[in-house]
C-alpha distance (Angstrom), angle and dihedral (degrees) to the residues before:
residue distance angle dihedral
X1 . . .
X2 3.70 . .
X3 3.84 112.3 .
X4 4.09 101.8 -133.7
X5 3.80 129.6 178.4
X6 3.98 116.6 -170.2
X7 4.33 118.9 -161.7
X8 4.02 118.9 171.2
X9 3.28 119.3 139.4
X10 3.72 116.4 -121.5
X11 3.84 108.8 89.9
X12 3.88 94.5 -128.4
X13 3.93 100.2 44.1
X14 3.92 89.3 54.5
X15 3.83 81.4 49.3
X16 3.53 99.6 59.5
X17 3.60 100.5 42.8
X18 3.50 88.6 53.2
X19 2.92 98.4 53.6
X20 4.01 88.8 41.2
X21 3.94 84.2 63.2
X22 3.93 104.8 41.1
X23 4.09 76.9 59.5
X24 3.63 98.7 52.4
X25 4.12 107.7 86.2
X26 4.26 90.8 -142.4
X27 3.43 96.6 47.9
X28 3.95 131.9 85.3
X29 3.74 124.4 -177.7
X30 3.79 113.4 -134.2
X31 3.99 93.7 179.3
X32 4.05 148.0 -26.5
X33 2.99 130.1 -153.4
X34 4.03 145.8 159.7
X35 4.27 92.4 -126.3
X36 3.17 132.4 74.7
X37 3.70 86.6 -177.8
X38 3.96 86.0 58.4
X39 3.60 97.9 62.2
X40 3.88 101.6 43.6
X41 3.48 92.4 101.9
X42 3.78 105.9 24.9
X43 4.09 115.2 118.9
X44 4.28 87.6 -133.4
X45 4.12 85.8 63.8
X46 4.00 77.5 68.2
X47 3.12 101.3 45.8
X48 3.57 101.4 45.1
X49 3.75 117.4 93.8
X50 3.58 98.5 -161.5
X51 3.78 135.6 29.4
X52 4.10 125.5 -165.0
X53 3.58 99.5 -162.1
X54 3.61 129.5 159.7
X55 3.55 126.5 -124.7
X56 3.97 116.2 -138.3
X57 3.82 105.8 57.4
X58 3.56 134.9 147.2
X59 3.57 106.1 -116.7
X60 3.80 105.8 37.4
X61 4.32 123.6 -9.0
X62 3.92 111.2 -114.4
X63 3.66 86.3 -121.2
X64 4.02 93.5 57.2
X65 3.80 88.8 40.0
X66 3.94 89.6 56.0
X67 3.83 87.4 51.4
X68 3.34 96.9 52.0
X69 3.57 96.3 64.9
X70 4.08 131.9 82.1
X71 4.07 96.3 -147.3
X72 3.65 107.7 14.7
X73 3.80 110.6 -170.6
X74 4.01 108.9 -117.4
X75 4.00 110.4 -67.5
X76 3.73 125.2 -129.9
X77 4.10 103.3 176.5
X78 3.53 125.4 -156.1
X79 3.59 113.7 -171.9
X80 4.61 136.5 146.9
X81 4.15 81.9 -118.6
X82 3.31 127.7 95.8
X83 3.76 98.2 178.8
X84 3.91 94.5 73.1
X85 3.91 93.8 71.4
X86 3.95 97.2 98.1
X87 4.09 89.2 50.5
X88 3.63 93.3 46.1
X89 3.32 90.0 57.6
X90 3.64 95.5 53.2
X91 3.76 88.5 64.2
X92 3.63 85.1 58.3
X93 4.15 90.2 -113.8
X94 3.57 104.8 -172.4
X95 4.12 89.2 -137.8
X96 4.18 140.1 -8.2
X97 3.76 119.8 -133.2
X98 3.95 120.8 -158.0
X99 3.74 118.1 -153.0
X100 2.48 128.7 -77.7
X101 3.41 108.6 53.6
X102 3.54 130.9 -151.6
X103 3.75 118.5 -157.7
X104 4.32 87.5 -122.1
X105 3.42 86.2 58.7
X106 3.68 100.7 44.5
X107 3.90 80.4 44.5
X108 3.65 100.2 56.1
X109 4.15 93.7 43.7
X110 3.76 83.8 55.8
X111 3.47 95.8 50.6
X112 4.09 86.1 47.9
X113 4.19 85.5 52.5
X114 3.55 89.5 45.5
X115 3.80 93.3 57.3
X116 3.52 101.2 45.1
X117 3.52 94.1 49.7
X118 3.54 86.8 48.0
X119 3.94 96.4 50.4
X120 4.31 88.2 36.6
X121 4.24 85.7 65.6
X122 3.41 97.2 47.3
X123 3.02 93.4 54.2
X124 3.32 100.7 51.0
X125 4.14 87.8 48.0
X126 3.60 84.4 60.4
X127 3.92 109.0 61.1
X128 3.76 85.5 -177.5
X129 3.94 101.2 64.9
X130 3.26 112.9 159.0
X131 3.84 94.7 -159.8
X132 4.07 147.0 30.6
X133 4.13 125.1 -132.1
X134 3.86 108.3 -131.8
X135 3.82 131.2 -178.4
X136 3.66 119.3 -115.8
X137 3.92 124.9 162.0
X138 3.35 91.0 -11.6
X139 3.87 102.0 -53.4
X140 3.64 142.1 108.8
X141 4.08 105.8 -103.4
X142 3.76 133.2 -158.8
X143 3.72 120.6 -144.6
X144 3.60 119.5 179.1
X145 3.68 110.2 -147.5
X146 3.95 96.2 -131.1
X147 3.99 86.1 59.5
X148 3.61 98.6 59.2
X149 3.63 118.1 90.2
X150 3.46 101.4 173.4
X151 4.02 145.8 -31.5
X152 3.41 129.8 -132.9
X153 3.84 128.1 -158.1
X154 3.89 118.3 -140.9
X155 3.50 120.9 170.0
X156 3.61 106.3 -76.8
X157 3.49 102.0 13.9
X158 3.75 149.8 30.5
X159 3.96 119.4 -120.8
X160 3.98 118.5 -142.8
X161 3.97 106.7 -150.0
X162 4.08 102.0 -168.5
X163 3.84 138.3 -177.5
X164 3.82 85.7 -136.0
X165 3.97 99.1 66.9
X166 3.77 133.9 6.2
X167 3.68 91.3 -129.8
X168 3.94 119.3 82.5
X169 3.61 130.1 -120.8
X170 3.35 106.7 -122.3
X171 4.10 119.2 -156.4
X172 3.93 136.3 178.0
X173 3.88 92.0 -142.8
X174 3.94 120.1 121.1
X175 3.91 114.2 -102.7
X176 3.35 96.7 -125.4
X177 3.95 107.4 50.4
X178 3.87 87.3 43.1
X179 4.45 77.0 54.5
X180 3.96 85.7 53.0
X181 4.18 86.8 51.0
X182 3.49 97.2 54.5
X183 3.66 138.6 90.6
X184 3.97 106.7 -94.2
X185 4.23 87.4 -155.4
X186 3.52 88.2 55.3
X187 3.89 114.3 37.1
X188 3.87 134.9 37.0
X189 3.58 130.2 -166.3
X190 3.79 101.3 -129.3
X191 3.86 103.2 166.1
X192 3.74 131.7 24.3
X193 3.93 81.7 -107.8
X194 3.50 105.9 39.9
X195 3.84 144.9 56.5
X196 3.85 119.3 -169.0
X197 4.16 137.1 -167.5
X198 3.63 108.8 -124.1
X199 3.94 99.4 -149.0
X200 4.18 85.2 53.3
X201 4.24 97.6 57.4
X202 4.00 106.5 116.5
X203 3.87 90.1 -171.7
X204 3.74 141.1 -31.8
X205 4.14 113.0 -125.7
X206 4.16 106.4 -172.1
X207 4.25 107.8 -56.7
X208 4.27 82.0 -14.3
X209 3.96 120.5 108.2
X210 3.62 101.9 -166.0
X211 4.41 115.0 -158.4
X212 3.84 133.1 -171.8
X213 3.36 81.2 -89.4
X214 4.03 126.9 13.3
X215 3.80 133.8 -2.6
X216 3.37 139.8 -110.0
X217 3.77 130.0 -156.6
X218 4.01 127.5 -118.5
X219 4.08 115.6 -146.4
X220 3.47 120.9 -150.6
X221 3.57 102.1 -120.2
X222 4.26 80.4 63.5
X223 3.77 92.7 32.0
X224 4.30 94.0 97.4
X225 4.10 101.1 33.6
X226 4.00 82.0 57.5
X227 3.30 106.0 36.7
X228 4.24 70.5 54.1
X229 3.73 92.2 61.1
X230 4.10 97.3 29.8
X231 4.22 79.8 63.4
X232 3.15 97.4 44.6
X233 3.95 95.3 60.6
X234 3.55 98.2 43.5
X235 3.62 127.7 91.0
């Protein structure tokens, strides 16, 4: 079962989603409660391994609350606002509830938690993965390392440029934790706005990484650590 807590502040929307979650069969709730401010130190917000929170409260916003912590459990957000969406994506929130809330909508963003989750410790079983899950338009997607040329960071979002498909993947993840995700023997950051896979570089022209398809761009703080790895793989 998945250990949940729920916190918004207005007495009968906590209600509901607790009781929303003591009628789902996977779910367990570890705690509720009205504060954020109440649980930042409490040993269940570590053991939970996801949070429905809501986002305008008094004390502290969900969004700020999220941010305050190291390893946030996975965030489903319920909230009256539409306008949060972008930011809650930002804080890689796995889905974004608008009140009200029916229980086949509550049911079907559990059922997303409950497969990413699912798919995120597998993966982790399996030191040799061969591919990452990543959100885009609101589904779970699977990218198989050996497809992904290279990914470029833009300002809200992170662009996928694969060998499989002309189009990109596009993602609202942050470039730097999906850097933490991938395979170190593979991939290498070489621009503030761009991580590349080694075995997919066609050629290298100046500060230009050139692909099958596309190019990325080489700074110079990264220019010598991959020119370092770029030697080491040729013959």
């Amino acid at each position: 079962m998945i250990k949940c807590i729920a916190i918004d502040d207005e007495p009968p929307a906590l209600e509901l989603m607790c009781s929303y979650i003591n009628r789902t069969p996977f779910l367990n709730l570890l705690k509720a409660s009205n504060s954020a401010l109440d649980l930042m130190e409490d040993d269940l917000l570590r053991e939970a391994e996801l949070l429905f929170i809501d986002i305008e409260m008094p004390d502290i916003s969900g969004l700020s609350f999220i941010k305050s912590l190291k390893n946030p459990p996975k965030i489903i957000f319920t909230t009256a606002y539409d306008q949060y969406a972008v930011e809650s994506y930002k804080v890689e929130a796995l889905d974004y509830l608008l009140k009200p809330i029916s229980y086949e909508e509550f049911l079907s963003s559990a059922h997303k938690a409950k497969e990413f989750l699912h798919m995120s410790q597998s993966s982790e079983k399996n030191s040799e993965a061969e591919f990452i899950f990543v959100r885009s338009e609101y589904k779970l997607v699977k990218l198989r390392f050996e497809d992904i040329l290279f990914i470029e960071g833009l300002k809200d979002y992170v662009k996928f440029h694969l060998s499989s498909t002309k189009k990109p993947v596009h993602s609202l993840i942050n470039l730097k934790k999906l850097e933490e995700k991938l395979p170190a023997s593979l991939f290498m950051r070489t621009h503030r706005s761009y991580i590349v896979n080694l075995k997919k570089i066609e050629s290298v022209e100046r500060r230009i990484i050139h692909f099958e398809t596309g190019k990325a761009r080489l700074s110079e703080n990264n220019r010598e650590d991959f020119l370092e790895r770029i030697n080491s793989l040729h013959v």
